[in-house]
C-alpha angles and dihedrals in degrees: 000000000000091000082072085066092068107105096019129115137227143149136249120266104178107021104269097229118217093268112012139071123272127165139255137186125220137157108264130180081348088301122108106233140182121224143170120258148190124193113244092221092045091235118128117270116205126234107264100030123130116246144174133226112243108171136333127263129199113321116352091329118141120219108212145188126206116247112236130183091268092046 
């Protein structure tokens, strides 16, 4: 169930650009997995850095949000 996927945390795996559809992977349902993704504030998101999945976009796209220190 993708919903699952909402709170938890990954990392990118191909740069998520401002308005276009990049992938994570996260651990979901105890399985590493490999998903499409889009950022929330519309802002790129580099390859390696550590996100968490705030909601869920057309098909099995995550929506993310970068994880910050104050996250």
């Amino acid at each position: 169930n993708m919903r699952n996927a909402i709170g938890l945390e990954g990392t990118v795996y191909q740069r998520i650009p401002a308005d276009d559809i990049g992938k994570v992977n996260l651990v979901l349902q105890g399985a590493l997995k490999e998903f499409n993704a889009v950022a929330a504030d519309k802002e790129v998101i580099q390859t390696g850095e550590r996100v968490r999945v705030v909601g869920l976009a057309a098909g099995e796209t995550l929506v993310v949000e970068r994880i910050t220190e104050q996250s």
